[in-house]
Backbone as numpy.savetxt, mean C-alpha at the origin, in Angstrom:
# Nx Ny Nz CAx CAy CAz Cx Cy Cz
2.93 -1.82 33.90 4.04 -1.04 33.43 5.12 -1.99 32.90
6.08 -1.79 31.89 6.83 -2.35 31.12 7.89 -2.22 32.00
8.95 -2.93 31.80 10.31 -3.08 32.44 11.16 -2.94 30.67
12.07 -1.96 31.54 12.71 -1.66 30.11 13.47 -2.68 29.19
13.14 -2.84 27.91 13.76 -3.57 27.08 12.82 -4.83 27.26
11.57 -4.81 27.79 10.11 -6.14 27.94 9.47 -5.47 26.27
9.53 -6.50 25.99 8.52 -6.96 24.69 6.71 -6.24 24.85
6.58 -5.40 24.30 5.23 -5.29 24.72 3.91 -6.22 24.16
4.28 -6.67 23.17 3.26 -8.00 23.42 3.68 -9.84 22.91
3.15 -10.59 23.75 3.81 -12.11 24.15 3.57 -12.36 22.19
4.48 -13.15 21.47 3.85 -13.72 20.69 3.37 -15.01 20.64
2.25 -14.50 19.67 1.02 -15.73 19.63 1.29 -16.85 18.09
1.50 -17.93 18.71 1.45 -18.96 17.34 -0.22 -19.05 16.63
-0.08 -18.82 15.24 -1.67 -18.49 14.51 -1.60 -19.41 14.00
-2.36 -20.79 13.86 -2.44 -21.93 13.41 -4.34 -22.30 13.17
-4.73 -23.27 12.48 -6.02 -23.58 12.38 -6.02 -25.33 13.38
-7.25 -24.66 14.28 -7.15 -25.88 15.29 -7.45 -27.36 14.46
-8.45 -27.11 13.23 -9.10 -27.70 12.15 -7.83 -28.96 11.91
-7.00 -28.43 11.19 -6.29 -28.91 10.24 -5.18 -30.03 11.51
-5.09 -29.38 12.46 -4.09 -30.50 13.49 -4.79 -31.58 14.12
-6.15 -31.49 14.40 -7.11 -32.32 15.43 -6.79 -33.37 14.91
-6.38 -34.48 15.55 -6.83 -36.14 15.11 -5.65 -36.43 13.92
-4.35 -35.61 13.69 -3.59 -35.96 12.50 -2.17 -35.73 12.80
-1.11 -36.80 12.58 -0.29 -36.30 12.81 0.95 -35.87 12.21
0.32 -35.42 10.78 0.92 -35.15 9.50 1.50 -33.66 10.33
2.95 -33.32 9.92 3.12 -31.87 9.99 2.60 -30.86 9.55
2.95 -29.82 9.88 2.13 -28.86 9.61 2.47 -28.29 8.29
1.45 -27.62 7.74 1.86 -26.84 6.12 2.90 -26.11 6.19
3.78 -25.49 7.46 4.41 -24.37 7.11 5.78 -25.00 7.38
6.03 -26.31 7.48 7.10 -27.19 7.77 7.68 -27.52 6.78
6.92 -27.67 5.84 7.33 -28.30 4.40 7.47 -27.47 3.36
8.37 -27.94 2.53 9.14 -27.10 1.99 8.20 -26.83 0.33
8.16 -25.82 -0.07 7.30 -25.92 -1.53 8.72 -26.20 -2.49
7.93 -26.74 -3.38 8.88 -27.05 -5.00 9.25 -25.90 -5.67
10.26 -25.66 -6.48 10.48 -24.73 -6.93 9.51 -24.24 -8.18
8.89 -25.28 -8.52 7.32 -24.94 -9.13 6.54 -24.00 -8.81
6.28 -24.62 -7.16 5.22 -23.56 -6.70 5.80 -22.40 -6.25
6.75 -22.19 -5.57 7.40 -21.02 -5.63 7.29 -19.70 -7.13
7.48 -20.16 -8.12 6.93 -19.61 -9.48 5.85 -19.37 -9.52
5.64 -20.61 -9.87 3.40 -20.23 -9.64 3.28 -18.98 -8.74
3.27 -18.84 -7.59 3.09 -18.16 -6.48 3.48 -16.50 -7.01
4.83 -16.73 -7.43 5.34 -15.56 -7.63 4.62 -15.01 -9.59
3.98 -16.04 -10.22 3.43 -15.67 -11.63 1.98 -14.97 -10.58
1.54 -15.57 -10.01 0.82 -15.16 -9.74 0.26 -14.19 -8.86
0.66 -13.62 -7.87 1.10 -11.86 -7.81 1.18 -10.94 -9.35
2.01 -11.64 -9.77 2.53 -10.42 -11.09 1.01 -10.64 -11.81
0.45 -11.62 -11.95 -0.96 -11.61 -13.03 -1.49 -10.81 -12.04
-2.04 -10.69 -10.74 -3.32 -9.81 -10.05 -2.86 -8.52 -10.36
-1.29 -8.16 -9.99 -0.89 -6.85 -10.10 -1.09 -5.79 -11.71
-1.23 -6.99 -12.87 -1.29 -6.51 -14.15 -2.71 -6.47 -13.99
-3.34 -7.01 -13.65 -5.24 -7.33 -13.41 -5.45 -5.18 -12.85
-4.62 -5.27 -12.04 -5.26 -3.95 -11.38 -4.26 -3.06 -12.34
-3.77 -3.34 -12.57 -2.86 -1.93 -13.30 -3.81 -1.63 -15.10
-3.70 -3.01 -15.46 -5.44 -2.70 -16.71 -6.68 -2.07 -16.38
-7.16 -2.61 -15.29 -8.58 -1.81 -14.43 -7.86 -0.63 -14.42
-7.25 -0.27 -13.93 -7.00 1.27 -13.61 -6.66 2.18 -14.95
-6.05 1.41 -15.91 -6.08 2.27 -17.07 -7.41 2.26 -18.22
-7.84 0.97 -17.99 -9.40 1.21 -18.32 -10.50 2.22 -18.18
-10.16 2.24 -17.03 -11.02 3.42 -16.07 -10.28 4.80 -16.52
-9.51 4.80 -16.74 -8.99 6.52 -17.28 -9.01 6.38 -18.15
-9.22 5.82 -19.23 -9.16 5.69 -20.41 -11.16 5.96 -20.71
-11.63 5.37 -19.88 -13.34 5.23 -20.24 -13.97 6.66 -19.91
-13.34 7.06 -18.42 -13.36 8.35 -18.39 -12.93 9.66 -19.04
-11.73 9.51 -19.85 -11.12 10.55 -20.36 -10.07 11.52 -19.32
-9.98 10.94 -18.29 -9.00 11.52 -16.93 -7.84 11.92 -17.61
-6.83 11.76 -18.66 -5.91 12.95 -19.08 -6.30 13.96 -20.02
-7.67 13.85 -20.41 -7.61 14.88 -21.05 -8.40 16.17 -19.97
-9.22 15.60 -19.13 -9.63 16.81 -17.77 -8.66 17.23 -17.32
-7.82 16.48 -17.09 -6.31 16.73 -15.95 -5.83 17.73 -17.35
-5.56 17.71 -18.19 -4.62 18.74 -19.25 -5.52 19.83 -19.59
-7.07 19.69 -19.92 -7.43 20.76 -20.49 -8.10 21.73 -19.58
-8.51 20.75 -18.55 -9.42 21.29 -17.51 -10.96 21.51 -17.56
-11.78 20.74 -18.73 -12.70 20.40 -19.06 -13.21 19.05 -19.33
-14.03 18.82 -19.39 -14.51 17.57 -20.09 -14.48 17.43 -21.75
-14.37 16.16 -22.21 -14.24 16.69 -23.63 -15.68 16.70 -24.40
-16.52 15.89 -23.31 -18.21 16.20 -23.65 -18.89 17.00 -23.23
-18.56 18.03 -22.35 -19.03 19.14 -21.77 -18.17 20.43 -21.72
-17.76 20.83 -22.17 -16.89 21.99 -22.36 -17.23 22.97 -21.50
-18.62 23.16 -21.21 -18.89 24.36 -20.50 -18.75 24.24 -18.71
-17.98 22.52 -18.58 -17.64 22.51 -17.14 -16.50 22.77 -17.10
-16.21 23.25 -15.78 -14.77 23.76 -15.30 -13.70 22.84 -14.37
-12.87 22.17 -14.54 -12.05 21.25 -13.24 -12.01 22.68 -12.63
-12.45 21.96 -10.91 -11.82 23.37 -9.94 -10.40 22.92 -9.37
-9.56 23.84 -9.99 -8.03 23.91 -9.84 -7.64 23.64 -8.47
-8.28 24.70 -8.24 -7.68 25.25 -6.91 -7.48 23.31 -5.60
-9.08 22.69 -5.59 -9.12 21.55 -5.28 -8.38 20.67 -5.69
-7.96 20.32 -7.08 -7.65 19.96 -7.50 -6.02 19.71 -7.41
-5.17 20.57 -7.20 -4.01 20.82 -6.94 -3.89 20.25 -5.77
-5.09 20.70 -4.54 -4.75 20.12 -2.91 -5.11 18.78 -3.08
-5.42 18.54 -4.12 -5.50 16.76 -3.69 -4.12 15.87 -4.48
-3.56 17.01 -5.22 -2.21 16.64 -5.64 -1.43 16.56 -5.07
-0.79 17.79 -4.14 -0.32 18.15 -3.23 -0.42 17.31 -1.99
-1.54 16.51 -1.23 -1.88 15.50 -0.40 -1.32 14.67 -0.92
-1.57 14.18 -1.95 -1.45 12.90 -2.49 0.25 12.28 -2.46
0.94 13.65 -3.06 2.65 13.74 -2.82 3.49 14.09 -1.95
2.48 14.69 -1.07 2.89 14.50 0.43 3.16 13.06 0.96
2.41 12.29 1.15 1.63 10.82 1.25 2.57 10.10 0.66
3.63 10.35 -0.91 4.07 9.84 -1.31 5.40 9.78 -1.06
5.91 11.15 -0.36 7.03 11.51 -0.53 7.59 10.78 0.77
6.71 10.69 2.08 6.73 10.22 3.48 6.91 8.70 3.06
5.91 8.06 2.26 5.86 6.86 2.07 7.25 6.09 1.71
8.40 7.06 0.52 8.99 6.92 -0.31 10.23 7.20 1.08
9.96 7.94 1.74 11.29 8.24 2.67 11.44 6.83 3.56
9.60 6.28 3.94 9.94 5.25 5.18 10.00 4.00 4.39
9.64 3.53 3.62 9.51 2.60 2.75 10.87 2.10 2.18
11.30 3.12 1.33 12.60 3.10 0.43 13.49 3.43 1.05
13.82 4.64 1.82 15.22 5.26 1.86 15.70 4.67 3.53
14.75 4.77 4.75 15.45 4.36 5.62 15.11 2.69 5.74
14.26 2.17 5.02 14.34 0.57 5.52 15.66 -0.13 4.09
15.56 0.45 3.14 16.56 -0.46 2.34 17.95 0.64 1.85
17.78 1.63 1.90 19.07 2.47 1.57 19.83 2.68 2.73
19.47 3.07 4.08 19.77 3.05 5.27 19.73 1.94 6.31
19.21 1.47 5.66 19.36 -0.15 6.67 18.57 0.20 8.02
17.99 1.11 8.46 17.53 1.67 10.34 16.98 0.40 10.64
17.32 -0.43 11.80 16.26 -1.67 12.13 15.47 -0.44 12.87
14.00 -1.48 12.99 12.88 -0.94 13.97 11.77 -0.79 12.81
10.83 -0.78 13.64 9.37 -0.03 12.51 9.58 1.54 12.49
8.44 1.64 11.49 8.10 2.87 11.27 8.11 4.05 12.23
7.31 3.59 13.04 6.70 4.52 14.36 8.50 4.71 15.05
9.16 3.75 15.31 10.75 4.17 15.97 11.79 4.80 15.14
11.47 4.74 13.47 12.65 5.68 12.35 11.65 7.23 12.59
10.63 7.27 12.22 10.46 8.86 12.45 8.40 8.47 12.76
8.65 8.80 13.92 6.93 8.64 15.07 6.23 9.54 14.28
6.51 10.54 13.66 5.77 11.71 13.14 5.13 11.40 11.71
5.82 10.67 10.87 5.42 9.85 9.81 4.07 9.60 9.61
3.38 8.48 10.24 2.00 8.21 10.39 1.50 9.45 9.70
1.52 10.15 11.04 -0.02 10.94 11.38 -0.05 11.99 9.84
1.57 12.44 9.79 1.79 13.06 8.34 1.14 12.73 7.61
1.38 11.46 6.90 1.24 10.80 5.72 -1.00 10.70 5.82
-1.32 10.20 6.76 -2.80 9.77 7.43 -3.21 11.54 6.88
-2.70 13.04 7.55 -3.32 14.08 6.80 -3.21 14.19 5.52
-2.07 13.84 5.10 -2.08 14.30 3.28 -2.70 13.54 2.99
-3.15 12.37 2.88 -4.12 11.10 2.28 -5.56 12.35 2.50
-5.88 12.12 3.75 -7.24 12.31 4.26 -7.42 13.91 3.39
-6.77 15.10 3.36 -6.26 16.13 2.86 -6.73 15.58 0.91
-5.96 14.90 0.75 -6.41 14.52 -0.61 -7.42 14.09 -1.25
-8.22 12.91 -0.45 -9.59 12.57 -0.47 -10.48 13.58 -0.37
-10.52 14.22 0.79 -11.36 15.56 0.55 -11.35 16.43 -0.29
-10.43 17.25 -0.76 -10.52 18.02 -1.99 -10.78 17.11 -3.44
């Protein structure tokens, strides 16, 4: 049992036993990077993030995904139907998911300042956000 205001778990230093054995160079996280690599680092995030944001418009683009989403057909099969009805609940999930995300994410960690995690600004969050996802995938 916890004693109130006890840490519920000890922290652990995560290091590679590898890299210290037999050396008594400091450790990588001691030293300071150049303002080079700092850039690099940060160019490079922004290149993976453009990497997936092309894949993803590739892929709707190869598929034709705004023109199903607007017409509600295929534009090579006409005689199929998008089912709406599904279709909407996986919208609806999806902006559920987003809207929770957008409240714990954005509004109480940087507009509101709340210290604490997630689970201590609003406990109910999770499980919310975990049905509209799961809610969305399925339909």
């Amino acid at each position: 049992m916890l004693r109130p205001g006890a840490a519920r778990h000890e922290p652990v230093e995560l290091r590679p036993l590898a890299s210290s054995v037999g050396t008594d160079e400091e450790d990588d996280d001691d030293e300071r990077k150049s303002p080079t690599d700092d850039w690099l680092e940060y160019v490079l995030h922004k290149l993976h993030a453009l990497l997936w944001v092309v894949l993803a418009s590739a892929v709707a683009a190869y598929t034709n995904l705004f023109e199903l989403i607007i017409d509600g057909t295929p534009p090579s099969d006409p005689s199929r139907q998008l089912n709406r009805f599904a279709f909407n609940i996986g919208l609806a999930g999806f902006g559920g998911w987003c809207v929770v995300a957008i409240y714990l994410i954005v509004y109480a960690k940087y507009i509101k300042k709340m210290p604490g995690d997630w689970e201590q600004i609003w406990p109910q969050g999770i499980p919310i956000a975990t049905a509209c996802a799961v809610a969305s995938l399925l339909a």
